[in-house]
VOMAR-963746 format. One record per residue (C-alpha): x, y, z negated; chain; residue number from 1. Coordinates in nm, 2 decimals, padded with zeros to 4 digits. Last residue first. Layout:
<atoms>
<atom><x>X</x><y>Y</y><z>Z</z><cadena>A</cadena><num>NUM</num></atom>
...
</atoms>
This chain:
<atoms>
<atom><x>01.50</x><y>01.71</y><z>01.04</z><cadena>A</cadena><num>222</num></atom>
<atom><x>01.62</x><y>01.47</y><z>00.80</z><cadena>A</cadena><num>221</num></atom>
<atom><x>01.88</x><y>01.24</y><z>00.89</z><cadena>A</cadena><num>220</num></atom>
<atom><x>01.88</x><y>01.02</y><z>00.62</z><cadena>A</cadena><num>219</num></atom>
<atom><x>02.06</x><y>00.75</y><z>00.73</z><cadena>A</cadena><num>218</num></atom>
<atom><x>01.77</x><y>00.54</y><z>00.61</z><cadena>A</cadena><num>217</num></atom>
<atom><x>01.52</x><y>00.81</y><z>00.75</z><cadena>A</cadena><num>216</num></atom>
<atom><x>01.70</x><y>00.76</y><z>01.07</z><cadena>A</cadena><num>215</num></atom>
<atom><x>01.64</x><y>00.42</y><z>01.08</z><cadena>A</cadena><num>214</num></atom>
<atom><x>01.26</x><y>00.36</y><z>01.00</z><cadena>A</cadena><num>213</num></atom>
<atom><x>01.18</x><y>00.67</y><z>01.22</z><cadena>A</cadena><num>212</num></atom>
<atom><x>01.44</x><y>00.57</y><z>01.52</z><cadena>A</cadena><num>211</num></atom>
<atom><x>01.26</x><y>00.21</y><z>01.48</z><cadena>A</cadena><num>210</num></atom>
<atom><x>00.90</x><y>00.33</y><z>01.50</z><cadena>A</cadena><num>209</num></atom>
<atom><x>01.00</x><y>00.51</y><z>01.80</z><cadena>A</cadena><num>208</num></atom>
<atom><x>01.15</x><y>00.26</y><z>01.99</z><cadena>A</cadena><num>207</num></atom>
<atom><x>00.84</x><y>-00.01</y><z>01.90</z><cadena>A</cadena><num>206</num></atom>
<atom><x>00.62</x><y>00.27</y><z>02.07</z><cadena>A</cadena><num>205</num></atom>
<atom><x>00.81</x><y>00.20</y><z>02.33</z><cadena>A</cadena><num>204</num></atom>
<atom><x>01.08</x><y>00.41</y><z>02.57</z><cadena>A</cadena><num>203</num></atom>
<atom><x>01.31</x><y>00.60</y><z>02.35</z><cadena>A</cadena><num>202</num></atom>
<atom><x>01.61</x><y>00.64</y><z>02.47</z><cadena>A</cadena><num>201</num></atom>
<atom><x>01.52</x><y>00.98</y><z>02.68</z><cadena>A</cadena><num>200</num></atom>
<atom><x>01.16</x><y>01.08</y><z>02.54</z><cadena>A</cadena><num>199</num></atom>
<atom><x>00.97</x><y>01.13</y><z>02.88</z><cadena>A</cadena><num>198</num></atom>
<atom><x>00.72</x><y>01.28</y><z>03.00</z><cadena>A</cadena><num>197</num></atom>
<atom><x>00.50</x><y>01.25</y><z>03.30</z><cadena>A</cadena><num>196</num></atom>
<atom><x>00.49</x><y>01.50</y><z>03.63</z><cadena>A</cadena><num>195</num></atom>
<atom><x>00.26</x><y>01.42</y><z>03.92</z><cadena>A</cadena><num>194</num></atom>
<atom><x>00.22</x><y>01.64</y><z>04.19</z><cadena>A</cadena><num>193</num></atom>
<atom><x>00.00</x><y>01.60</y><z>04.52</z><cadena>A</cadena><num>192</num></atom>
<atom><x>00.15</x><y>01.80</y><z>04.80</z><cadena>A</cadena><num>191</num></atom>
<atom><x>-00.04</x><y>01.92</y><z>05.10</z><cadena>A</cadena><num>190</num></atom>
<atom><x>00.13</x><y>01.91</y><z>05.39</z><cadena>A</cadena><num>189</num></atom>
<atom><x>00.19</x><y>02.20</y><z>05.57</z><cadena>A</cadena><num>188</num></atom>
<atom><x>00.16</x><y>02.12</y><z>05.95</z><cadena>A</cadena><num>187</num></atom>
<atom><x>00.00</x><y>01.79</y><z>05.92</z><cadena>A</cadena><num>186</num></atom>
<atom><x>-00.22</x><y>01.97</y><z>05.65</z><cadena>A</cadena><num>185</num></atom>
<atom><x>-00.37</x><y>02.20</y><z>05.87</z><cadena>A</cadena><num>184</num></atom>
<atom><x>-00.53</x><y>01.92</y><z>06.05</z><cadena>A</cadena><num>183</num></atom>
<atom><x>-00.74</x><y>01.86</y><z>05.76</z><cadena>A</cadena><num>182</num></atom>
<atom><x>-00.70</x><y>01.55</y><z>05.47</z><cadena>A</cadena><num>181</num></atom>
<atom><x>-00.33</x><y>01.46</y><z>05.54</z><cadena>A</cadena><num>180</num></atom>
<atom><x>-00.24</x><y>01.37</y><z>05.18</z><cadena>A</cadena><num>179</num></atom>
<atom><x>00.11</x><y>01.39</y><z>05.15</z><cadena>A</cadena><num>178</num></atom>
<atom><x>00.29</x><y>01.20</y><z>04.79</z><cadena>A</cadena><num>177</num></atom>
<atom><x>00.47</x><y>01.37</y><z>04.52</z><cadena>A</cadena><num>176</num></atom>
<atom><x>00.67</x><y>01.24</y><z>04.21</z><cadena>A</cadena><num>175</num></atom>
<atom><x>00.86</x><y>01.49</y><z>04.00</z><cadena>A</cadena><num>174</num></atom>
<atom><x>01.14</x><y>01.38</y><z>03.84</z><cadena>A</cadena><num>173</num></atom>
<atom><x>01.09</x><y>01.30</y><z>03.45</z><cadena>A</cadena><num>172</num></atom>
<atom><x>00.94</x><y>01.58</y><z>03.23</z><cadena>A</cadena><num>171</num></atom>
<atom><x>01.13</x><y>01.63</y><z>02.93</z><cadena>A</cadena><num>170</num></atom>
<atom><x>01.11</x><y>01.54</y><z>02.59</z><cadena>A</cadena><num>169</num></atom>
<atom><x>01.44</x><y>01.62</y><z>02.35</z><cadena>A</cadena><num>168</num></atom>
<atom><x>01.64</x><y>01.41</y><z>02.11</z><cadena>A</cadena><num>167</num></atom>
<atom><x>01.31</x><y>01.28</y><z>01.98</z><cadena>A</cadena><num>166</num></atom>
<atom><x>01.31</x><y>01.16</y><z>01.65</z><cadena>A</cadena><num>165</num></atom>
<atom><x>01.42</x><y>01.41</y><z>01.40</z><cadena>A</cadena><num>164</num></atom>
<atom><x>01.29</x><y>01.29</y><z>01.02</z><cadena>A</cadena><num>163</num></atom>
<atom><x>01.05</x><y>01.49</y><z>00.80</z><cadena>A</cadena><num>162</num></atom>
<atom><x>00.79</x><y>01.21</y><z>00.88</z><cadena>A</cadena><num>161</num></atom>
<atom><x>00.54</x><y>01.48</y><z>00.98</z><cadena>A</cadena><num>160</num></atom>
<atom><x>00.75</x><y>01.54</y><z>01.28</z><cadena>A</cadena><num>159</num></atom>
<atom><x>00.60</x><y>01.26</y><z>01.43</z><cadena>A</cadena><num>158</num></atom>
<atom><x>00.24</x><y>01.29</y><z>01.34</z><cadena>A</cadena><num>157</num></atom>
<atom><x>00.27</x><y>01.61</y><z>01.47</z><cadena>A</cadena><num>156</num></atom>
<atom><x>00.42</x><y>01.58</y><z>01.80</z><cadena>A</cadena><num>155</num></atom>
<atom><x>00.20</x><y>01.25</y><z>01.83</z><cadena>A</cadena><num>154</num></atom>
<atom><x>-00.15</x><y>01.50</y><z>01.80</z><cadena>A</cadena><num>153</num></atom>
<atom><x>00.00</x><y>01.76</y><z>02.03</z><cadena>A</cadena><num>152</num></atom>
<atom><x>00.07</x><y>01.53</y><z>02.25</z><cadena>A</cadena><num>151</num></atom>
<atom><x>-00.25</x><y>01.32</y><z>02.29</z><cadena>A</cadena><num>150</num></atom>
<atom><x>-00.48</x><y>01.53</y><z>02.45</z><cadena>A</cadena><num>149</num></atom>
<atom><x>-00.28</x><y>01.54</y><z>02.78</z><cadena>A</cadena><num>148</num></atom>
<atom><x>-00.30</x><y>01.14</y><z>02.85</z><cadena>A</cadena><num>147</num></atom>
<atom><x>00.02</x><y>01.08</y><z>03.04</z><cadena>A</cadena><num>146</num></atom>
<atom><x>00.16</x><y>01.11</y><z>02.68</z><cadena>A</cadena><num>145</num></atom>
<atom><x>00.04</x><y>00.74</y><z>02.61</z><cadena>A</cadena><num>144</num></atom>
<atom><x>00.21</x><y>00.66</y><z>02.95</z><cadena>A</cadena><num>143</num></atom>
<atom><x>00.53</x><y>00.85</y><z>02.89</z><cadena>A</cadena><num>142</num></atom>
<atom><x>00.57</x><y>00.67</y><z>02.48</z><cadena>A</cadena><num>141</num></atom>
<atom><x>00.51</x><y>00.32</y><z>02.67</z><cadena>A</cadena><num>140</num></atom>
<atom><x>00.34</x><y>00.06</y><z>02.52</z><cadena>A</cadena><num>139</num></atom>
<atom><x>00.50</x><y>-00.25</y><z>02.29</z><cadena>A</cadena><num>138</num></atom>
<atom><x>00.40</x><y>-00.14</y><z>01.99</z><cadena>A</cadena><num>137</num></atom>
<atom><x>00.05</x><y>-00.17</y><z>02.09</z><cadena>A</cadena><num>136</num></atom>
<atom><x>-00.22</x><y>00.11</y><z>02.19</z><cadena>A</cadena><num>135</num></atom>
<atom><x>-00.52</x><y>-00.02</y><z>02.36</z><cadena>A</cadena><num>134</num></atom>
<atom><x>-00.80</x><y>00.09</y><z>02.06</z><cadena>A</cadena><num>133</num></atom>
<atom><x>-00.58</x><y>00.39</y><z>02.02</z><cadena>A</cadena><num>132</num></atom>
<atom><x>-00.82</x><y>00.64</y><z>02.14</z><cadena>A</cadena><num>131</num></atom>
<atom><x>-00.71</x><y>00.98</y><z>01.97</z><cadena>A</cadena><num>130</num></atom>
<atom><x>-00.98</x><y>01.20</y><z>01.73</z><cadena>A</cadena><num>129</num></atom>
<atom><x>-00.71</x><y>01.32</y><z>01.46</z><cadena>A</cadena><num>128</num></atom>
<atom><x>-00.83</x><y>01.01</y><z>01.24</z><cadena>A</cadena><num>127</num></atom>
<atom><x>-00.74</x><y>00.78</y><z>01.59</z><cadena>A</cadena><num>126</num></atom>
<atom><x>-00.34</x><y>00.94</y><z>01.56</z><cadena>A</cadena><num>125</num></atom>
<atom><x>-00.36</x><y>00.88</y><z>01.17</z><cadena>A</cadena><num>124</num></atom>
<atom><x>-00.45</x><y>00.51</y><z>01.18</z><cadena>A</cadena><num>123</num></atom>
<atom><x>-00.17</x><y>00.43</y><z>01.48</z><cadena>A</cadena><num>122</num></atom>
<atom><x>00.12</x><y>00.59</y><z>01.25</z><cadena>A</cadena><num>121</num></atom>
<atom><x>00.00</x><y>00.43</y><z>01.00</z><cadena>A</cadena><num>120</num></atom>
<atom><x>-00.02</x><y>00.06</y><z>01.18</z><cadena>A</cadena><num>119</num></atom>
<atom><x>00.32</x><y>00.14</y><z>01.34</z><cadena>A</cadena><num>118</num></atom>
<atom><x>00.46</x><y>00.21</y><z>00.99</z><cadena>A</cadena><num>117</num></atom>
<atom><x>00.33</x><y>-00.10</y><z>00.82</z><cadena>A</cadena><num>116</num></atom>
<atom><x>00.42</x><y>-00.33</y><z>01.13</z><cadena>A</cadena><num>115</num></atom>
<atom><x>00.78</x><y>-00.17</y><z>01.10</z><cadena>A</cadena><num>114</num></atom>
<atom><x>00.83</x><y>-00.19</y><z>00.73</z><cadena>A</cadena><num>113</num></atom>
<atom><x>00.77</x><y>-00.56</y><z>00.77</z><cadena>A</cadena><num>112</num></atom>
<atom><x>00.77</x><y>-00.82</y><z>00.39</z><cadena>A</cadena><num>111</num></atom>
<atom><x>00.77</x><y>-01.19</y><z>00.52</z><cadena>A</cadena><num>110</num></atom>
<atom><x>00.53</x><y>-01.43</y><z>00.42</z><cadena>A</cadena><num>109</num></atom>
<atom><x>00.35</x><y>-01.49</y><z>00.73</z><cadena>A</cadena><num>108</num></atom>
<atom><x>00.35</x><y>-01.07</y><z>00.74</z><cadena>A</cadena><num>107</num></atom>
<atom><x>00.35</x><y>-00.87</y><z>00.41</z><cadena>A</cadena><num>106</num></atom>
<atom><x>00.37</x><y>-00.52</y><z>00.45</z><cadena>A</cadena><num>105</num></atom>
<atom><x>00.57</x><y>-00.29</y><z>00.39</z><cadena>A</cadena><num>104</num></atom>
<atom><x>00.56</x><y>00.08</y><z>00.22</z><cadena>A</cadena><num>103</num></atom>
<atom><x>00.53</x><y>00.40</y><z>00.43</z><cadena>A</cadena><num>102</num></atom>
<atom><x>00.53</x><y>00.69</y><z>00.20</z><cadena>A</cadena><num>101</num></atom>
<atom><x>00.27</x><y>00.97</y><z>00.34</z><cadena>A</cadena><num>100</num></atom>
<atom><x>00.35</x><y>01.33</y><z>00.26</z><cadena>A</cadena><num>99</num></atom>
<atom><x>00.11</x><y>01.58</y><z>00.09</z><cadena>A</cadena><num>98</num></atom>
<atom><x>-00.01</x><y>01.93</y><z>00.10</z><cadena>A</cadena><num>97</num></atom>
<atom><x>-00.14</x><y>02.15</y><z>-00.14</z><cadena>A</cadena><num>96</num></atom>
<atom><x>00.18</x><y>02.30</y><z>-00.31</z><cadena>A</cadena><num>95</num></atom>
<atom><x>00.41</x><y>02.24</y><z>00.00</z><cadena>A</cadena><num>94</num></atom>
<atom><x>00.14</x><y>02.41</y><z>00.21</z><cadena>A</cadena><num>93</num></atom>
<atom><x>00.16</x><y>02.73</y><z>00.02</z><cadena>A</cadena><num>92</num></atom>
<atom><x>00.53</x><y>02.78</y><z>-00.02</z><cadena>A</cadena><num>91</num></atom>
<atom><x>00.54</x><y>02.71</y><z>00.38</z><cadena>A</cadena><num>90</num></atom>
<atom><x>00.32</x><y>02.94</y><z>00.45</z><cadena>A</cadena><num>89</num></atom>
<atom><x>00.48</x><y>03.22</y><z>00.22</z><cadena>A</cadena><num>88</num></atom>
<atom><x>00.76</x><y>03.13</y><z>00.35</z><cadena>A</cadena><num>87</num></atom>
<atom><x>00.64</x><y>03.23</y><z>00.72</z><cadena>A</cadena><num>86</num></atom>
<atom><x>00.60</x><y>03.58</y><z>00.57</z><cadena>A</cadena><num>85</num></atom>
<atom><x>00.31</x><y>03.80</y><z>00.48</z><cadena>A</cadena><num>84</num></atom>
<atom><x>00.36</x><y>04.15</y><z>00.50</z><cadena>A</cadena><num>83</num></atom>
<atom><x>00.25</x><y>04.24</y><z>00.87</z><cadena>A</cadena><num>82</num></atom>
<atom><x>00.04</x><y>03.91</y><z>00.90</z><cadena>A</cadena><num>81</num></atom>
<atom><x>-00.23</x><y>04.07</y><z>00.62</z><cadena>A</cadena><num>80</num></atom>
<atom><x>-00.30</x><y>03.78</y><z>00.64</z><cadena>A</cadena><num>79</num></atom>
<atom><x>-00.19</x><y>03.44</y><z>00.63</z><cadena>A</cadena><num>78</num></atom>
<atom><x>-00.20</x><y>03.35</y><z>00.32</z><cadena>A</cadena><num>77</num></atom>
<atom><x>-00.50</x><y>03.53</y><z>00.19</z><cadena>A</cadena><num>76</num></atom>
<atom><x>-00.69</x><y>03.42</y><z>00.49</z><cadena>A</cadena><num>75</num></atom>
<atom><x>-00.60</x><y>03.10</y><z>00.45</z><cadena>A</cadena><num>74</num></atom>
<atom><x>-00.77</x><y>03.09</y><z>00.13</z><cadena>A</cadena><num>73</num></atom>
<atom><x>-01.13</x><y>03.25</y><z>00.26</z><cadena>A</cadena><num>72</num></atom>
<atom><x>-01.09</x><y>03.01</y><z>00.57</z><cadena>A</cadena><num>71</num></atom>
<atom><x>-01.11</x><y>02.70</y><z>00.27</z><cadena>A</cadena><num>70</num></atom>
<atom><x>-00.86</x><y>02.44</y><z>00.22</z><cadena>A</cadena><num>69</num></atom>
<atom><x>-00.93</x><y>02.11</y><z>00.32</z><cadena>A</cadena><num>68</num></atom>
<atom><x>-00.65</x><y>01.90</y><z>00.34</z><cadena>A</cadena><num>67</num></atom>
<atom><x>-00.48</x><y>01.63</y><z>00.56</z><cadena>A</cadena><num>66</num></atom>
<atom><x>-00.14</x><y>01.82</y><z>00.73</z><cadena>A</cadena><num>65</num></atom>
<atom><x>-00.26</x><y>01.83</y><z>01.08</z><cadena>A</cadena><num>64</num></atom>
<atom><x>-00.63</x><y>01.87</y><z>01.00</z><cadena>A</cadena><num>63</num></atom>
<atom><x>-00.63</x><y>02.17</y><z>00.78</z><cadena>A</cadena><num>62</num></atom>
<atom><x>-00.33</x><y>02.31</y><z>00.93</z><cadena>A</cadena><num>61</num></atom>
<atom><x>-00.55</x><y>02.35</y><z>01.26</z><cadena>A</cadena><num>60</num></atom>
<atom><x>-00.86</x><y>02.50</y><z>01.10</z><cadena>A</cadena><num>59</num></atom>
<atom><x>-00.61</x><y>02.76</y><z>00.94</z><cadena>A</cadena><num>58</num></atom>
<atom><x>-00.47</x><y>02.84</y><z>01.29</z><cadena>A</cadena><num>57</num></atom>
<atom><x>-00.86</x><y>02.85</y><z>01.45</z><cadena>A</cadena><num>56</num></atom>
<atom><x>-00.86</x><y>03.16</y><z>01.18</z><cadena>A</cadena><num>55</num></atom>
<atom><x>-00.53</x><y>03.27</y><z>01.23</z><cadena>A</cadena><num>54</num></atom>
<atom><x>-00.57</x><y>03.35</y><z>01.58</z><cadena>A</cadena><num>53</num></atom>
<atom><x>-00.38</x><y>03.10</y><z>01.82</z><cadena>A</cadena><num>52</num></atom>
<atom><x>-00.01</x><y>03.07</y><z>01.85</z><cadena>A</cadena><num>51</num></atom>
<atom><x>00.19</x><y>03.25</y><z>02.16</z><cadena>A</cadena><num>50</num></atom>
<atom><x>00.53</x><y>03.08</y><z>01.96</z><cadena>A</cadena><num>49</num></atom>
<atom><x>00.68</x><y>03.42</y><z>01.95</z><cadena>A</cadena><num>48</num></atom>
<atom><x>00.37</x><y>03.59</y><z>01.89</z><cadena>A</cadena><num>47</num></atom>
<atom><x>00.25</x><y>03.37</y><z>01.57</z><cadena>A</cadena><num>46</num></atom>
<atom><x>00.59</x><y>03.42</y><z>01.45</z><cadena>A</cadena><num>45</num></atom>
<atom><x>00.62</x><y>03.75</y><z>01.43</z><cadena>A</cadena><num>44</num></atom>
<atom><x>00.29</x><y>03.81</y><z>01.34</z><cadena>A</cadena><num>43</num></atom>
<atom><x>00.35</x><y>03.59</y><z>01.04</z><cadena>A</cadena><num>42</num></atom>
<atom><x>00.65</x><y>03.76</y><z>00.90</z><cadena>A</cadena><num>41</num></atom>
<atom><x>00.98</x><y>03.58</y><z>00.94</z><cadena>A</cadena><num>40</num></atom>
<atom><x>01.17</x><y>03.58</y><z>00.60</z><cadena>A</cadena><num>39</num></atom>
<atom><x>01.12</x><y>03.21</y><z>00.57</z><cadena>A</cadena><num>38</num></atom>
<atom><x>01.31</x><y>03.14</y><z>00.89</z><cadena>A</cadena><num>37</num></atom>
<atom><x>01.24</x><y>03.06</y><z>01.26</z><cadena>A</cadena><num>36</num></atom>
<atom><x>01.44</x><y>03.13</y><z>01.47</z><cadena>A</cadena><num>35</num></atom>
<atom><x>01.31</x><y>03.25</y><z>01.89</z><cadena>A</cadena><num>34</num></atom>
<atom><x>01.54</x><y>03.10</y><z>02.17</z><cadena>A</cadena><num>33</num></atom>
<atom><x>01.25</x><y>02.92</y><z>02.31</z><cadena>A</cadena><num>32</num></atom>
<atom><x>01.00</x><y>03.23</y><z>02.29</z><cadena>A</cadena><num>31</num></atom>
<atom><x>00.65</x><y>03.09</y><z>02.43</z><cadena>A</cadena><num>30</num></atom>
<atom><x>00.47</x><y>03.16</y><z>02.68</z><cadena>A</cadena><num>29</num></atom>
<atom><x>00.62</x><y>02.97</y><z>02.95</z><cadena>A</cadena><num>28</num></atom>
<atom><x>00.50</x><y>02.66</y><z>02.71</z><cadena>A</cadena><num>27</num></atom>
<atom><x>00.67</x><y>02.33</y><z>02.82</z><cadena>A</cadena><num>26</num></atom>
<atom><x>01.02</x><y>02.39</y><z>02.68</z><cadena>A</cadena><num>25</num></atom>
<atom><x>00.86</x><y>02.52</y><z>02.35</z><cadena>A</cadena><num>24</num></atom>
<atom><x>00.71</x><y>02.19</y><z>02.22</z><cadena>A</cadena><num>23</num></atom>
<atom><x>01.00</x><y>02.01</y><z>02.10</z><cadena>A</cadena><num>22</num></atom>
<atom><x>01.19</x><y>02.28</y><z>01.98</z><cadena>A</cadena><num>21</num></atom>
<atom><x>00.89</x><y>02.44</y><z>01.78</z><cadena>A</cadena><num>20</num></atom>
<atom><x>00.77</x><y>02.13</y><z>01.66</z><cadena>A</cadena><num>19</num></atom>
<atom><x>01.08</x><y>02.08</y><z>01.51</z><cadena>A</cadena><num>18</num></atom>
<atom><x>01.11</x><y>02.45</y><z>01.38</z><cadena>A</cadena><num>17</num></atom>
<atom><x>00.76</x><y>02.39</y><z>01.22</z><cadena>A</cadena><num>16</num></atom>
<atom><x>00.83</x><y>02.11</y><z>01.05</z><cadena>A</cadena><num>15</num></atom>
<atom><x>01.19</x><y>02.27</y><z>00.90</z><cadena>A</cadena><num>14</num></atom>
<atom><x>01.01</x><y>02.48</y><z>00.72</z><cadena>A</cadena><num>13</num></atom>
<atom><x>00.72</x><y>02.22</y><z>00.61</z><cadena>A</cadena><num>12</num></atom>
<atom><x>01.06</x><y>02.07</y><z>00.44</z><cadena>A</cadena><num>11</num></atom>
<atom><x>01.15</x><y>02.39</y><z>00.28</z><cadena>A</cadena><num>10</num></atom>
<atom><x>00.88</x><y>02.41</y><z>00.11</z><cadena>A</cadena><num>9</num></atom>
<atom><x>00.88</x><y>02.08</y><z>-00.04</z><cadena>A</cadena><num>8</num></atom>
<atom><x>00.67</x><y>01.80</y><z>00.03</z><cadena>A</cadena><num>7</num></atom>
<atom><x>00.48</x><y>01.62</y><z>-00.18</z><cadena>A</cadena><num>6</num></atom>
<atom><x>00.45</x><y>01.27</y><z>-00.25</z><cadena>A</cadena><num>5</num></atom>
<atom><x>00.19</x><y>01.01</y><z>-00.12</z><cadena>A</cadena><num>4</num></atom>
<atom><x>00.19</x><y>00.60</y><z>-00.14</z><cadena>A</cadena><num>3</num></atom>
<atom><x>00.16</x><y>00.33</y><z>00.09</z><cadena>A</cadena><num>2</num></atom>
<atom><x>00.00</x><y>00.00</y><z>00.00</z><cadena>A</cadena><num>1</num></atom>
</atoms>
């Protein structure tokens, strides 16, 4: 049975600049070369990384982090966003938040922290509305990201182990194929893009369970 601990603030810190360098490459909008640190004031922030307003912000850290804090306390945390900081955040969601300790299970006898970290991994991703009911350990990290609603929700999940995983995600080359529909388009062809991600080393869903499990024995915290 796993159990829960909190996080620090500094921890949730170092969340957000994960998700930041993961995410930023594939946002135009958003400031790549942009630090985050405690000191940074929530405007700041929230225009660097071309975040939503604070209210659908506060409905979003209520369902990535598993708590139910009310608009009228967000409000007061992050707002007025001219004086309060990204500490400040990360203060608050290290006293109301917690972290999930994966514990193994017993399988024909044997105790498996990877079974018990896949099947909470998978639990979480269906509680934040994804279709799992096909994923295995053995699928693909670019095909389950094929599927645009499921990054964000993986990103998080992810990140939320307060290890680095991913080196980097990139898109892999582009594929393209001609569809001559018109006559038009046996002069200029129309090309047909197709762009999935990928996560370098890590192919499988059992690959990523693995860099979790071993990186958080090395420690290598995010």
């Amino acid at each position: 049975m796993n159990c829960k601990t909190r996080y620090n603030s500094d921890e949730i810190l170092e969340i957000f600049k994960e998700q930041h360098r993961l995410c930023a490459p594939f946002d135009g909008m958003v400031d790549a070369s942009f630090i985050l640190t405690k000191n940074t004031f929530i405007w700041e922030w929230r225009d660097a990384l071309d975040l939503v307003n604070w209210k659908k912000l506060a409905q979003f850290f209520n369902k990535e982090f598993r708590i139910e804090e009310s608009l009228e306390t967000w409000n007061s945390i992050l707002n007025p966003d001219d004086k309060r900081t990204l500490g400040d955040l990360c203060d608050f969601i290290a006293k109301v938040a917690e972290k999930e300790i994966v514990n193994p299970i017993k399988i024909l006898g044997d105790e498996c922290l990877s079974a018990s970290t896949f099947l909470t991994l998978k639990r979480n991703l269906k509680n934040k509305g994804v279709d799992v009911a096909n994923l295995r350990p053995s699928t693909k990290i670019k095909d389950f990201l094929d599927v645009y609603e499921n990054f964000s929700p993986l990103i998080e999940e992810v990140t939320l182990t307060g290890v680095q995983v991913f080196d980097k995600l990139e898109y892999e080359k582009i594929e393209y194929e001609r569809r001559y529909k018109y006559w038009i388009d046996k002069i200029v062809p129309n090309l047909i893009y197709k762009r999935s991600l990928t996560a370098g080393e890590i192919i499988t869903f059992r690959d990523l369970i693995q860099k979790i499990i071993e990186n958080k024995k090395l420690g290598e915290i995010i």
